[in-house]
C-alpha positions as CSV (number, residue, x, y, z in Angstrom):
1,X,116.1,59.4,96.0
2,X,113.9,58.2,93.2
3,X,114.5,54.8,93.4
4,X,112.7,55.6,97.3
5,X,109.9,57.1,96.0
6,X,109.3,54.8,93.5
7,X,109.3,52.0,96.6
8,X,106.9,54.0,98.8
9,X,103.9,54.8,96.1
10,X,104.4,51.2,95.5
11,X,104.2,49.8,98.4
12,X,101.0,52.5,99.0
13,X,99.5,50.5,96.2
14,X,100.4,47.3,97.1
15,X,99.8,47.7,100.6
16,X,97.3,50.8,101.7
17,X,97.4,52.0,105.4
18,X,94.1,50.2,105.9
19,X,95.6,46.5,105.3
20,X,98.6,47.5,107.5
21,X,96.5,48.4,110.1
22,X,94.6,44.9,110.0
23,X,98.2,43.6,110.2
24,X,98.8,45.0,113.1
25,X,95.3,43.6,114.6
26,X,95.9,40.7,113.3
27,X,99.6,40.5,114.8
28,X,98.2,41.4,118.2
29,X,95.9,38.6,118.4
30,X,98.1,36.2,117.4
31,X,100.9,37.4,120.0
32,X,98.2,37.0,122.6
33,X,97.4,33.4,122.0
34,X,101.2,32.5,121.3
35,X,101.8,32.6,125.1
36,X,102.1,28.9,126.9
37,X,101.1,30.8,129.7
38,X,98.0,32.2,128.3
39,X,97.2,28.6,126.4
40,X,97.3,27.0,129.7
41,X,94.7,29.4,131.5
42,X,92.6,29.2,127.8
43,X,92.7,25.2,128.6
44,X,91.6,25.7,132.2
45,X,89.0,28.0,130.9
46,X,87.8,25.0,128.8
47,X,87.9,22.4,130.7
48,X,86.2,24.0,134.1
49,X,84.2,26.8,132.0
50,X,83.7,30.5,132.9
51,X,86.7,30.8,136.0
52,X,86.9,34.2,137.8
53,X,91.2,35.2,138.4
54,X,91.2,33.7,141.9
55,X,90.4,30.3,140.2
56,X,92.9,30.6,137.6
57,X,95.6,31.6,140.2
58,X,94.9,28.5,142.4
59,X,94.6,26.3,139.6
60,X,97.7,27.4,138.1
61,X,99.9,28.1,141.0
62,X,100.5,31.6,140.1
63,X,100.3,35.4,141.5
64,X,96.8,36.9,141.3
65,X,98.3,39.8,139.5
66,X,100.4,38.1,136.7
67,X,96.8,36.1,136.1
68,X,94.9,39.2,135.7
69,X,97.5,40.9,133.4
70,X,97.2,38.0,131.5
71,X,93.5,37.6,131.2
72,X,93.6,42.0,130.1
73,X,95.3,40.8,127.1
74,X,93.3,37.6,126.4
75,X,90.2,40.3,126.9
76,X,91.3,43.1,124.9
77,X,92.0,40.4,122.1
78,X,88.6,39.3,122.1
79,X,89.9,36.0,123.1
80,X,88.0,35.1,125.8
81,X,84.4,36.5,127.3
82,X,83.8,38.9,130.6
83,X,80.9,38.1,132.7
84,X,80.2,39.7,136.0
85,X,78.4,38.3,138.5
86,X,77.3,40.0,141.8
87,X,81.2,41.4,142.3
88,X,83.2,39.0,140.9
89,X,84.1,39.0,136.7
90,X,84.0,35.5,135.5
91,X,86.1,34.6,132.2
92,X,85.6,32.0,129.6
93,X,86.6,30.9,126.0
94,X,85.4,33.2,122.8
95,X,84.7,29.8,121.0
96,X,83.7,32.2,117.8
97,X,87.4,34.2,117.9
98,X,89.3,31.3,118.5
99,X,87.2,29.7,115.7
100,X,88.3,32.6,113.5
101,X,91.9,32.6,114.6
102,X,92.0,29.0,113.7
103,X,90.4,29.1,110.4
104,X,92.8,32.1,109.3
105,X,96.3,30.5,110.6
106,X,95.1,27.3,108.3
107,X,94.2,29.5,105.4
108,X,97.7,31.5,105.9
109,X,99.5,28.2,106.1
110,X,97.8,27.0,103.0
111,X,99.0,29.7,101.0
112,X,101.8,28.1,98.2
């Protein structure tokens, strides 16, 4: 029993509630772009610019409603941007978040 409590003000210390909640941002954001599914419709994104889900469906042979799940994650991640024109949302690459995702998975990896 002491030995536990001893581990949990430590790890308080070492690791406050704050920092584990940026963890878990963190690990969000990187689940959503470790997807080959979600890659794919970031490279179509790229490559054609801002797409609406129709697009992305056609040009990836999938269902209209597995696209838009995936773009709600890519969106709620920051990943990409959401543009609405007349009635139709048009999405494209966050170049700035991807940017910053990039730049942190090379200074994690450089960590020795």
């Amino acid at each position: 029993m002491w030995n536990t409590q001893i581990t949990l003000d430590m790890t308080s210390t070492l690791l406050p509630e704050n920092f584990i909640q940026k963890i878990r941002i963190t690990s969000k954001i990187l689940k959503a772009v470790d997807h080959r599914l979600r890659q794919r419709m970031l490279e179509k994104m790229e490559f054609y610019g801002a797409l609406n889900a129709e697009a992305l469906s056609s040009l990836l042979n999938i269902k209209p409603s597995l696209v838009n799940h995936h773009l709600d994650i890519l969106r709620k991640q920051e990943i990409i941007n959401l543009k609405l024109e007349g009635k139709q949302f048009f999405y494209s690459v966050n170049h700035n978040r991807i940017r910053k995702i990039n730049n942190f998975v090379r200074c994690i990896n450089d960590l020795d």
